[in-house]
N, CA, C and O of each residue as an XYZ file, in Angstrom:
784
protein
N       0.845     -1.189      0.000
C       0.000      0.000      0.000
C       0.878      1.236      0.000
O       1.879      1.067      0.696
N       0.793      2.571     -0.642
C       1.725      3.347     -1.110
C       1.067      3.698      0.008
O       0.016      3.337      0.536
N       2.207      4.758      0.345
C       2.402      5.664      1.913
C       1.221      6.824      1.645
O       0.909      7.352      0.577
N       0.661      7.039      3.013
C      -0.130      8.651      2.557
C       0.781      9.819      2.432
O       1.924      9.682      2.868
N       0.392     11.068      1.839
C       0.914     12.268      2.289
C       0.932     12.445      2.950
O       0.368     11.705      3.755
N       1.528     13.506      3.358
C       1.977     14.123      4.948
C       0.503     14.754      4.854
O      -0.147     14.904      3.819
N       0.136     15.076      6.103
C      -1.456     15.633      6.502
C      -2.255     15.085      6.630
O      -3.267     15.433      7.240
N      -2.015     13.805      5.971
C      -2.915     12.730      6.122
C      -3.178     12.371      8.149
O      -2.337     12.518      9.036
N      -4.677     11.876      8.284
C      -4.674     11.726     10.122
C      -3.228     10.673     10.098
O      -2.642     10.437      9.042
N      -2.826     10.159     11.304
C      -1.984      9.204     11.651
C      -2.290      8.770     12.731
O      -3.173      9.313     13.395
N      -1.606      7.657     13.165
C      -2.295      7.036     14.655
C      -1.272      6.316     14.900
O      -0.653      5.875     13.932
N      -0.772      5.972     16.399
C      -0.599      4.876     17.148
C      -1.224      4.332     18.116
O      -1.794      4.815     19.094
N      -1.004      2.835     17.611
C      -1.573      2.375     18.427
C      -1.046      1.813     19.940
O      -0.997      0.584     19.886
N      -0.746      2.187     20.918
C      -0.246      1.946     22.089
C      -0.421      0.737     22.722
O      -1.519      0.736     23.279
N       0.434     -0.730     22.949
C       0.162     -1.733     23.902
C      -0.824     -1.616     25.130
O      -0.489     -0.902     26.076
N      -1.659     -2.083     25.145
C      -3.008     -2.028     25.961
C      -2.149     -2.874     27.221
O      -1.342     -3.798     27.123
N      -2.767     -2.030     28.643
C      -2.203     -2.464     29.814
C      -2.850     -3.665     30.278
O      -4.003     -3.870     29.898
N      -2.290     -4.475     31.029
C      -3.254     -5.459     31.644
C      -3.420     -5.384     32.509
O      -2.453     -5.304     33.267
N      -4.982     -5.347     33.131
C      -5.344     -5.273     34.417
C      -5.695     -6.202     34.449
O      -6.896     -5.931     34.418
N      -5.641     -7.546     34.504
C      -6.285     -8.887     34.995
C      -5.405     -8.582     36.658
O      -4.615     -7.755     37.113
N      -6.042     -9.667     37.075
C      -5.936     -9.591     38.673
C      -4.215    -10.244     38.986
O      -3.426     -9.877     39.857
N      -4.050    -11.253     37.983
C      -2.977    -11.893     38.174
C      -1.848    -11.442     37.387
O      -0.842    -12.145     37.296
N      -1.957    -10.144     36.723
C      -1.055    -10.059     35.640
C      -0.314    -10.353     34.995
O       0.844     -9.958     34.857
N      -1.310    -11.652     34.134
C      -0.764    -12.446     33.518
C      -0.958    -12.555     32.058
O      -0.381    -13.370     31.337
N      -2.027    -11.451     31.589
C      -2.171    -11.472     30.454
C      -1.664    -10.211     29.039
O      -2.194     -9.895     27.974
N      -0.371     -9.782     29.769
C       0.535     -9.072     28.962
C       0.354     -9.738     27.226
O       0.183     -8.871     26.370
N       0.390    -11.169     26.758
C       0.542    -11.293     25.882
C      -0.647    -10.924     24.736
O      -0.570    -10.441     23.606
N      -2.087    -11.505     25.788
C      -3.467    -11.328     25.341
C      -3.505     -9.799     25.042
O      -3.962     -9.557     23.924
N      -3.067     -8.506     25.908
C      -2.873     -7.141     25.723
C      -2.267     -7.060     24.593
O      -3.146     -6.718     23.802
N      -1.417     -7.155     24.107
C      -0.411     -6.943     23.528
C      -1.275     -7.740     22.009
O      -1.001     -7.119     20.982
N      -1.867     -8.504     21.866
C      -2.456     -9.368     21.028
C      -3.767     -8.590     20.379
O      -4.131     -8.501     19.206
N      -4.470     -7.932     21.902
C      -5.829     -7.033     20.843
C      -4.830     -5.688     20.586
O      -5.110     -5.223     19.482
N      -3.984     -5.079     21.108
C      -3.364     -3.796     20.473
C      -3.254     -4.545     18.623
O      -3.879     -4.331     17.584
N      -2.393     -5.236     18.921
C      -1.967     -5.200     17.096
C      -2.952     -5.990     16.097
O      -2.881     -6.018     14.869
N      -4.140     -6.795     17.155
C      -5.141     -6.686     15.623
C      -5.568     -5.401     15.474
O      -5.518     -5.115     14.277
N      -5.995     -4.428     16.185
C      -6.238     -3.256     15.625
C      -5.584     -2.450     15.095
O      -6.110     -1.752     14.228
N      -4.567     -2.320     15.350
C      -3.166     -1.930     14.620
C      -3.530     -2.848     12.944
O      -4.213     -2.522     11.973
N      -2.914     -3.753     13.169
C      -3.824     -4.484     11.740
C      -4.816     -3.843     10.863
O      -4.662     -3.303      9.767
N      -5.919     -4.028     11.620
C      -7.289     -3.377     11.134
C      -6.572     -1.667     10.883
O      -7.119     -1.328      9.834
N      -6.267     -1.274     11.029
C      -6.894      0.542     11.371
C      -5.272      0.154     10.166
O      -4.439      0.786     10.816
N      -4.616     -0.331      9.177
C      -3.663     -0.175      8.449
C      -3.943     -0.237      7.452
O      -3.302      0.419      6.631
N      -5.185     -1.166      6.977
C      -6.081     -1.142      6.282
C      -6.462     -0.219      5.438
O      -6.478     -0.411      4.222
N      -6.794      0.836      5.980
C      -7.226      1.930      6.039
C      -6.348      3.315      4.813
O      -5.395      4.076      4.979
N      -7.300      3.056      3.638
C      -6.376      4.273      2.772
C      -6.623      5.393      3.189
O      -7.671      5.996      3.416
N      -4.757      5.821      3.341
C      -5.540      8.117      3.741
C      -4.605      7.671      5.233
O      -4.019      8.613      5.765
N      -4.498      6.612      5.737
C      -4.599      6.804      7.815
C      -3.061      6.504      7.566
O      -2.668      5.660      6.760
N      -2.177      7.352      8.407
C      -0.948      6.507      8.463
C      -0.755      5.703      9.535
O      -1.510      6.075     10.433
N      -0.089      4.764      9.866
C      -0.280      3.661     11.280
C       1.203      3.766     11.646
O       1.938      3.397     10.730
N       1.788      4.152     12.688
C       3.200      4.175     13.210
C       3.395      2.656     13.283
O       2.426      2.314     13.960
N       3.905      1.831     13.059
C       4.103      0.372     13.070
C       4.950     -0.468     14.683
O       5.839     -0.007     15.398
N       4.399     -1.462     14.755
C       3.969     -2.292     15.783
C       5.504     -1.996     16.380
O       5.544     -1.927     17.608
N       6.561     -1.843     15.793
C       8.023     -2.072     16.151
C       8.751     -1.016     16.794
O       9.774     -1.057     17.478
N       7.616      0.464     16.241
C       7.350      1.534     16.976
C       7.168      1.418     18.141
O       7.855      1.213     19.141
N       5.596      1.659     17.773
C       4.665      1.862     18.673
C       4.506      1.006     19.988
O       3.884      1.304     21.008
N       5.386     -0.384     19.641
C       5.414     -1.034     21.020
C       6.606     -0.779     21.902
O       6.524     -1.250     23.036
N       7.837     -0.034     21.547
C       8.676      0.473     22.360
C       8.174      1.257     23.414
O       9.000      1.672     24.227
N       6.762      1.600     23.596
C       6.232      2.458     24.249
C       5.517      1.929     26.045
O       5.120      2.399     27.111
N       5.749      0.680     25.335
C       4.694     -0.299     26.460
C       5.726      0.292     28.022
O       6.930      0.441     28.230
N       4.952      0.410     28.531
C       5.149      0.622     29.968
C       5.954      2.143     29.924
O       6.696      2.616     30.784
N       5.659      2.556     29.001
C       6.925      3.567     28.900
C       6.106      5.205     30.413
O       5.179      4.991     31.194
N       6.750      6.327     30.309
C       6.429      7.358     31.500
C       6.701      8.665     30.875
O       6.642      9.800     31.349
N       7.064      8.172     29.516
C       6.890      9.459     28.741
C       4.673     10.097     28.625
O       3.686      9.362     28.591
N       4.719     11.113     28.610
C       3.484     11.995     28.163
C       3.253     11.536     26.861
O       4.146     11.514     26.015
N       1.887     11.098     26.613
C       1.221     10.984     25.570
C       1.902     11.918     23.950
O       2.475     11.795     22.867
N       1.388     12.658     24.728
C       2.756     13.817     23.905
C       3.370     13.760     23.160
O       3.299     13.937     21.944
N       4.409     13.372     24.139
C       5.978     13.362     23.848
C       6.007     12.133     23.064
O       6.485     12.281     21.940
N       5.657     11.071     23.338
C       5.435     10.057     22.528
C       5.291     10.529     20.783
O       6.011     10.578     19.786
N       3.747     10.848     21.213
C       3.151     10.978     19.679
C       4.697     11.948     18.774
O       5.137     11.611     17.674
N       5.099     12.825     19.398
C       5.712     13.829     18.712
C       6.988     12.828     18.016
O       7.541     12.956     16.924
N       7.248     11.638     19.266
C       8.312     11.067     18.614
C       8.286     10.445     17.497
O       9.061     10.389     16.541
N       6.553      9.637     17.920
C       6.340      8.821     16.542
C       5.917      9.732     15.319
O       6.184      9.189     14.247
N       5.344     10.937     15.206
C       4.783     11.692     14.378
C       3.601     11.441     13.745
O       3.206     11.308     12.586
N       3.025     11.409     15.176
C       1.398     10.752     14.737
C       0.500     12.376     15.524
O       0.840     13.203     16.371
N      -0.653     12.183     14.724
C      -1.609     13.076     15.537
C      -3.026     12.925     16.253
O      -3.848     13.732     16.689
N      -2.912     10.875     16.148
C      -3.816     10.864     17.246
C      -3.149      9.462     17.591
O      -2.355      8.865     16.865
N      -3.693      8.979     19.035
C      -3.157      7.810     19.759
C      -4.448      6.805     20.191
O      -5.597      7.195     20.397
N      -3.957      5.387     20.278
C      -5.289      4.713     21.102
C      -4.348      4.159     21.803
O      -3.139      4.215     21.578
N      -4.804      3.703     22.526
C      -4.365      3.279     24.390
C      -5.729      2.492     24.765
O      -6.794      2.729     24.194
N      -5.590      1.615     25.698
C      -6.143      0.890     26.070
C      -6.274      0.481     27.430
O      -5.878      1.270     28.288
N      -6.895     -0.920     27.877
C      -6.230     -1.680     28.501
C      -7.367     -2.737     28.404
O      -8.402     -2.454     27.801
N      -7.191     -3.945     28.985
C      -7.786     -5.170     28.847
C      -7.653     -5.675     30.649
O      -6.778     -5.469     31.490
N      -8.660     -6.231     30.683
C      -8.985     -7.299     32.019
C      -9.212     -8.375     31.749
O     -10.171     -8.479     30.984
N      -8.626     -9.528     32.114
C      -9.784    -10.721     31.843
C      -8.951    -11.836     33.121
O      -7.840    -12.195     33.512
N     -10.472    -12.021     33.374
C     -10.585    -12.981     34.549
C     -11.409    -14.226     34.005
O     -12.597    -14.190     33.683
N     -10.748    -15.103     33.968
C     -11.235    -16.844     33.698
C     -11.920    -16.643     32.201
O     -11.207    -16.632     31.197
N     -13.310    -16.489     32.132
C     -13.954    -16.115     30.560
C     -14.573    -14.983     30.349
O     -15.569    -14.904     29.630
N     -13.956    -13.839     31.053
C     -14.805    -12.141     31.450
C     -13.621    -11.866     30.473
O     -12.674    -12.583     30.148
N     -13.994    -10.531     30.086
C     -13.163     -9.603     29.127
C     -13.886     -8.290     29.568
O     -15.106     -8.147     29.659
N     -12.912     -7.344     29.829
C     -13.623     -6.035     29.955
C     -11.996     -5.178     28.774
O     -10.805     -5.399     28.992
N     -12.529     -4.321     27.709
C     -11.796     -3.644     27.467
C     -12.241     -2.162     27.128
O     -13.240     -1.772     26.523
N     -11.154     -1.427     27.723
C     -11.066     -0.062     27.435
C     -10.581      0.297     26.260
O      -9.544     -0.255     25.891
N     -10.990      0.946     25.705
C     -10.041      1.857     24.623
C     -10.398      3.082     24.384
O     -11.567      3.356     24.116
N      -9.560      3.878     24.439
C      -9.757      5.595     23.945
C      -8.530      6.147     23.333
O      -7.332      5.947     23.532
N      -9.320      7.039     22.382
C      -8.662      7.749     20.893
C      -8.591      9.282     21.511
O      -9.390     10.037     22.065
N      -7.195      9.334     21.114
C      -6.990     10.722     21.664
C      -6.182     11.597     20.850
O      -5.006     11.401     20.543
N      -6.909     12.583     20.523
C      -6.555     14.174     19.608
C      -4.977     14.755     20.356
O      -4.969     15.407     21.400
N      -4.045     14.473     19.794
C      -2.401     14.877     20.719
C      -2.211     16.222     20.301
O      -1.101     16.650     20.616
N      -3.000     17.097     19.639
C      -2.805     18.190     19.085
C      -3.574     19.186     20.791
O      -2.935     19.941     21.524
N      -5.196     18.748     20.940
C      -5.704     19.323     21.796
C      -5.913     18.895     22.787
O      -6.569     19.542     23.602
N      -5.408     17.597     23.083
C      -5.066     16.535     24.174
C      -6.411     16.142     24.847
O      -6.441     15.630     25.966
N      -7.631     16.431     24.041
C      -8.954     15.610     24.350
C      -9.195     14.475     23.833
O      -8.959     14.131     22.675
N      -9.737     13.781     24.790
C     -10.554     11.937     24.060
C     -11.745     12.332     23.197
O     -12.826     12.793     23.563
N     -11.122     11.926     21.440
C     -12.473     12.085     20.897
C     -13.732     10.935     20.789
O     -14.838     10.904     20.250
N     -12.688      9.765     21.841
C     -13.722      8.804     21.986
C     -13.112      7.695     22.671
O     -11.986      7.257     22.439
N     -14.127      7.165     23.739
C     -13.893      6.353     24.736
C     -14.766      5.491     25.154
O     -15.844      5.899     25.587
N     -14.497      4.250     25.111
C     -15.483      3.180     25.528
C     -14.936      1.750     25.990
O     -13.883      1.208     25.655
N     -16.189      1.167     27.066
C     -15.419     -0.040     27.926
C     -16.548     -1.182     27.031
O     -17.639     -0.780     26.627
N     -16.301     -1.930     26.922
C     -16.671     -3.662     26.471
C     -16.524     -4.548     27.081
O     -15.432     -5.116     27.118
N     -17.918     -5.093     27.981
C     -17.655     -6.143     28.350
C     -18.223     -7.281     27.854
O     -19.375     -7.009     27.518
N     -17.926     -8.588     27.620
C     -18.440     -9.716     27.206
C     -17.173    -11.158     27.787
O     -16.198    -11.190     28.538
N     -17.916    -12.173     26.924
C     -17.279    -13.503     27.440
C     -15.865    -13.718     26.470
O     -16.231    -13.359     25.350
N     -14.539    -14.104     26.394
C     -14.090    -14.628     25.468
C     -14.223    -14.710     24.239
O     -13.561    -14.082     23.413
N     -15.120    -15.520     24.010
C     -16.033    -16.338     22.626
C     -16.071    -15.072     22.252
O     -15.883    -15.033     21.036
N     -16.336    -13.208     23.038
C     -16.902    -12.688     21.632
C     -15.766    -11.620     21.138
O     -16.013    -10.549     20.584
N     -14.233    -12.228     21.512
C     -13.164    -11.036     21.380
C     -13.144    -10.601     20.333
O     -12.632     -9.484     20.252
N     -13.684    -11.252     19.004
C     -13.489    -10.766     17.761
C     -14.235    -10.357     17.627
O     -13.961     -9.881     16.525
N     -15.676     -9.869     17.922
C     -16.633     -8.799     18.083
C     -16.708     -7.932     18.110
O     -17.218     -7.052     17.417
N     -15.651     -8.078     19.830
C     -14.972     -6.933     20.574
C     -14.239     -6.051     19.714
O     -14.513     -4.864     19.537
N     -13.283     -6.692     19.179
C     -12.030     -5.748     18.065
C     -12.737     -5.268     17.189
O     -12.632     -4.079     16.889
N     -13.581     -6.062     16.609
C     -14.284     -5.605     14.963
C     -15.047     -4.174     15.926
O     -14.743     -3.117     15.373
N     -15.777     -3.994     16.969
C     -16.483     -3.121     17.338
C     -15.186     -1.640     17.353
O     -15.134     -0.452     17.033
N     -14.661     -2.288     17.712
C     -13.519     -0.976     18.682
C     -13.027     -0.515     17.474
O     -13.225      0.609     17.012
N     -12.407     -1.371     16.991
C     -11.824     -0.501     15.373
C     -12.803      0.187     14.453
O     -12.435      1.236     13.925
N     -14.586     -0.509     14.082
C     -14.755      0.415     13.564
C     -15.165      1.936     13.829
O     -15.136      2.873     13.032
N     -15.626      1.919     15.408
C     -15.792      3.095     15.881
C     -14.554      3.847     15.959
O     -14.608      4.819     16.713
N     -13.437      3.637     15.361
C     -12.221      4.318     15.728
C     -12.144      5.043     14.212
O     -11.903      6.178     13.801
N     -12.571      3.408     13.461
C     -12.449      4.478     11.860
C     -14.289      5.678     11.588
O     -14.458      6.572     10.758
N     -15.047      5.283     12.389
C     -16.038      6.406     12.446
C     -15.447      7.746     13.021
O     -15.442      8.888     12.561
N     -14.974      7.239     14.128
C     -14.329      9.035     14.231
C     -13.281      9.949     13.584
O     -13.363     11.171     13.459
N     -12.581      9.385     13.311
C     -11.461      9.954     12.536
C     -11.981     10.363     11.001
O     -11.200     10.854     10.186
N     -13.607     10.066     10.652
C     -14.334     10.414      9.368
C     -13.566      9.597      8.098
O     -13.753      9.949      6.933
N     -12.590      8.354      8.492
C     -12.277      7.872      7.420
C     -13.097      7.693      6.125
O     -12.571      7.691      5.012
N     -14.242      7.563      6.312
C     -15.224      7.451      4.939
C     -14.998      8.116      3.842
O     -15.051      7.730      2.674
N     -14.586      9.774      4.555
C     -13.514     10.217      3.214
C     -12.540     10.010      2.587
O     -12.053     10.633      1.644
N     -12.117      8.821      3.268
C     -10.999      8.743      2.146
C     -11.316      7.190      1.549
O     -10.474      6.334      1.277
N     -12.730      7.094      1.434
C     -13.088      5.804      0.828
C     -13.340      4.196      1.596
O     -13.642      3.174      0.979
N     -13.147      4.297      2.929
C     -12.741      3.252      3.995
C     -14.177      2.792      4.022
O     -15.094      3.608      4.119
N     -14.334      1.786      3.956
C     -15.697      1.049      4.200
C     -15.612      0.712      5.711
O     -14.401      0.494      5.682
N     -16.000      0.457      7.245
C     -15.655     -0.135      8.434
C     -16.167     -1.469      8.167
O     -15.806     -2.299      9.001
N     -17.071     -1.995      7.028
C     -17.720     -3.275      7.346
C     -16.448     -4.316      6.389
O     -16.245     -5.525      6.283
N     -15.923     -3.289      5.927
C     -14.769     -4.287      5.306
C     -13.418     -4.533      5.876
O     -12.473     -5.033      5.265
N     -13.427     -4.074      7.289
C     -11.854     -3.823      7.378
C     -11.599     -5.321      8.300
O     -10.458     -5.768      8.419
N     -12.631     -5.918      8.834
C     -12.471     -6.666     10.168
C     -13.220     -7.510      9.492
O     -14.233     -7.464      8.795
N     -11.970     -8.812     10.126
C     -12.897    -10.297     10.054
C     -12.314    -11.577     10.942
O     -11.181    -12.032     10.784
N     -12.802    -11.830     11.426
C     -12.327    -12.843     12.825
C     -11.083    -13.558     12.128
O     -11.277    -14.015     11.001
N     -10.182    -13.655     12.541
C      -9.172    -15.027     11.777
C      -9.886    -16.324     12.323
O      -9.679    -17.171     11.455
N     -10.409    -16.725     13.043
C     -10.601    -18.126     13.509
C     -12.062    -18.358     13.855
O     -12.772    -17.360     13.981
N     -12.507    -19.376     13.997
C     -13.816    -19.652     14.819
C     -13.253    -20.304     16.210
O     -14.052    -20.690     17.062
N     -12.025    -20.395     16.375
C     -11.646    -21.354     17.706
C     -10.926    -19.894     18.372
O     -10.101    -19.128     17.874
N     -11.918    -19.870     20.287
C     -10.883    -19.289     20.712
C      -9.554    -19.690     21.643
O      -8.758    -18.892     22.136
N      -9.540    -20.729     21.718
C      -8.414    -21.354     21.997
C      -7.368    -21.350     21.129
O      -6.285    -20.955     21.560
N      -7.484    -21.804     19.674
C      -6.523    -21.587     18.751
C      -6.166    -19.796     18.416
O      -5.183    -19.552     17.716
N      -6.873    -18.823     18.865
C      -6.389    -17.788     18.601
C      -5.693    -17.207     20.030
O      -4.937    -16.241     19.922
N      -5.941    -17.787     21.370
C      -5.137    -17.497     21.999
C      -3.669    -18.572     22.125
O      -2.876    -18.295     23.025
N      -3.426    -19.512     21.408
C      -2.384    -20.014     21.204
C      -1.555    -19.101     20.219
O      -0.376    -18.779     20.364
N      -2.290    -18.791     19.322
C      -1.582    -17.496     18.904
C      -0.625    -16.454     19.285
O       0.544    -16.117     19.098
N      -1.880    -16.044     20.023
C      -1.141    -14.911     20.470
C       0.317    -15.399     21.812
O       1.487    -15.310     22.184
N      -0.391    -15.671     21.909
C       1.017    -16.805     23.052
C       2.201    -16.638     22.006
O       3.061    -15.796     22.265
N       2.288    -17.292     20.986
C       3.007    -17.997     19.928
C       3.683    -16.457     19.890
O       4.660    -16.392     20.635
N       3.390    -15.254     19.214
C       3.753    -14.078     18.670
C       4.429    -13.565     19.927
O       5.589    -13.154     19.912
N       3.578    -13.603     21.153
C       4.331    -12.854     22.085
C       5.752    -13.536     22.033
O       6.730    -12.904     21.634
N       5.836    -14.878     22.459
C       7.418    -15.381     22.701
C       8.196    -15.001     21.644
O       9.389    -14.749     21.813
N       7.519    -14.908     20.270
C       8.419    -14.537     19.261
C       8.866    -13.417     18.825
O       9.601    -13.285     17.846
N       8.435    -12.527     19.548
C       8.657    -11.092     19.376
C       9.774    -10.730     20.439
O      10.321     -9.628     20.392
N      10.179    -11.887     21.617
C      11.000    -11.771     22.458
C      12.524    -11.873     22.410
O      13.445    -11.295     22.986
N      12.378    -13.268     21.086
C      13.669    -13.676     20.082
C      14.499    -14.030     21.000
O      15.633    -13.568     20.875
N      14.265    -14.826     22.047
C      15.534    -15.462     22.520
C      15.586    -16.699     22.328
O      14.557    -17.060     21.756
N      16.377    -17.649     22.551
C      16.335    -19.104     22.196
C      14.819    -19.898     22.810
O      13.929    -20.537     22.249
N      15.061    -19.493     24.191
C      14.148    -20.255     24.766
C      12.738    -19.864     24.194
O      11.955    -20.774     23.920
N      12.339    -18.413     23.981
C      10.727    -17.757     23.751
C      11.101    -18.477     22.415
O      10.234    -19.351     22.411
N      11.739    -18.650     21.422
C      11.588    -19.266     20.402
C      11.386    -20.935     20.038
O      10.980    -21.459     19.000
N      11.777    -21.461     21.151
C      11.260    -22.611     21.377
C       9.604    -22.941     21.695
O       8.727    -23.679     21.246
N       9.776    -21.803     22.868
C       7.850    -21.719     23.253
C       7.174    -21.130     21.994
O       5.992    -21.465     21.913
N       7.544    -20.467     21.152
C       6.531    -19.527     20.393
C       6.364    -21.245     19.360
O       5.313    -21.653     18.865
N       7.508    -21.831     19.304
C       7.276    -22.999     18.107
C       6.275    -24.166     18.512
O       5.559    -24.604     17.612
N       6.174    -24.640     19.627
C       5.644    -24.874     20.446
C       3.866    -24.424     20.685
O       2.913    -25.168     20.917
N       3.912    -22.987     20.526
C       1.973    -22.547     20.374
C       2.070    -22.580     19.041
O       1.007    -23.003     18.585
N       2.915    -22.311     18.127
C       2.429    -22.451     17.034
C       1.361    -23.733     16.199
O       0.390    -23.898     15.461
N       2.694    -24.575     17.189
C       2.125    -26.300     16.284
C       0.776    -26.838     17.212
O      -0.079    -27.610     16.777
N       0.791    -26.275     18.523
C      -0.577    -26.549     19.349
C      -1.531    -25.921     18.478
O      -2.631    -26.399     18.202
N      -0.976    -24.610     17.969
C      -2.172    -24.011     16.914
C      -2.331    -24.916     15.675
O      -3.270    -25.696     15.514
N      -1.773    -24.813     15.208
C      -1.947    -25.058     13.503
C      -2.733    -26.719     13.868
O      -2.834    -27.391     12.842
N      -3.296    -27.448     15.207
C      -4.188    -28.325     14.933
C      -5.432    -28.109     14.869
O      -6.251    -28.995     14.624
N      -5.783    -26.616     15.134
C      -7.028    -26.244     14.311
C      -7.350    -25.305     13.183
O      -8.317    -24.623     12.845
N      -5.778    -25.629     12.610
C      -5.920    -24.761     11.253
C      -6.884    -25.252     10.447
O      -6.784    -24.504      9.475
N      -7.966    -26.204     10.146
C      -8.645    -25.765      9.548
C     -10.235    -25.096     10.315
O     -11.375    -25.347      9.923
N      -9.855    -24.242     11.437
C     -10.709    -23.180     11.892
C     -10.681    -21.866     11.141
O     -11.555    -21.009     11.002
N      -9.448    -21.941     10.700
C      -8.950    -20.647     10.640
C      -9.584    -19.766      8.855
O      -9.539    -20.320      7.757
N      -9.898    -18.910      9.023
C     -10.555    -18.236      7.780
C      -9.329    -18.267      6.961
O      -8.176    -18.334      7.388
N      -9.944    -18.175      5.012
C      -8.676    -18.622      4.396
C      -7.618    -17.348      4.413
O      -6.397    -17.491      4.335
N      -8.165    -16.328      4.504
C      -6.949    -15.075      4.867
C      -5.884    -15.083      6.249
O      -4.842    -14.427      6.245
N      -6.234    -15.762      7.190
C      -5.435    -16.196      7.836
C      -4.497    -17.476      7.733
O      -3.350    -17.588      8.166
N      -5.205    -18.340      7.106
C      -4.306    -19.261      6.729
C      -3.200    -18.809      4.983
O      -2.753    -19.545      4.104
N      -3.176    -18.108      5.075
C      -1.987    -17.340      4.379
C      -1.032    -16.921      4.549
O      -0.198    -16.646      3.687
N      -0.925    -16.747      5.971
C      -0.257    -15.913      7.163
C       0.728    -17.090      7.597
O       1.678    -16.767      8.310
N       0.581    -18.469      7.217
C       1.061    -19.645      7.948
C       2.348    -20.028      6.906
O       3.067    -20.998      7.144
């Protein structure tokens, strides 16, 4: 996809915090940040600061700000995620770094089973505000579950987190969720199984 012009909106998307009780689900966080990151890249006209960016940021104590200014974006989403046993509660809010107001904020709660709901919801209200429609963005086209299994999509994300860690051992574990995954590759929608 050719780059936008400069002026074009831009966004990062910020690693969503985890508030589960046990804080244990850094990877699951880290897993709905970059499908939407995904989704919202989609997007002709939007520029997306990329995951390699935008995740240097996780835990970071810099100001929203200062951030954005680094990445050279002019709006941000931030998050965070809870989940206890099969509860999901997620936050997300989109924020204007120019006038430092939320032009939009909302919590989601549901079971597991409906995380891809969840994302498809959050992203397209993200591309409703930002008025992407002008630049041609359909929201009913941008999102589509990769899987019908949610077990195989949280083996996933398991899988990506260790591998994004690149040490011998997380690369052993990430190989490891992978092949636990790929026994319900044929769950998986055929655009995700492309990805394999």
């Amino acid at each position: 996809m050719a780059q936008a012009p400069p002026g074009d909106p831009s966004i990062a998307v910020l690693p969503f915090t985890d508030m589960s009780p046990e804080q244990d689900q850094g990877y699951f966080s880290d897993g709905i940040s970059e499908e939407l990151l995904n989704v919202l890249v989609k997007v002709k006209g939007l520029k997306v600061a990329s995951r390699t960016s935008s995740f240097t940021y996780k835990d970071s104590k810099l100001s929203l700000a200062e951030i954005a200014s680094e990445l050279k974006v002019d709006h941000i989403l931030e998050g965070s995620v809870r989940k206890a046993q099969n509860r999901l509660r997620i936050t997300a809010q989109l924020i204007d770094v120019e006038s430092g107001y939320h032009l939009w904020s909302d919590t989601y709660e549901a079971t597991l089973d409906d995380v891809f709901a969840i994302q498809d919801q959050i992203a397209m209200n993200i591309v409703e505000q930002l008025q992407l429609e002008l630049f041609g963005a359909d929201p009913q086209t941008l999102t589509r579950a990769p899987t019908a299994s949610v077990e195989a999509y949280e083996l996933y994300l398991l899988g990506r987190d260790r591998w994004h860690k690149r040490t011998e051992e997380s690369l052993r574990e990430a190989i490891g969720f992978f092949e636990r995954e790929w026994n319900d590759f044929d769950k998986f929608t055929p655009a995700t199984k492309m990805l394999h």
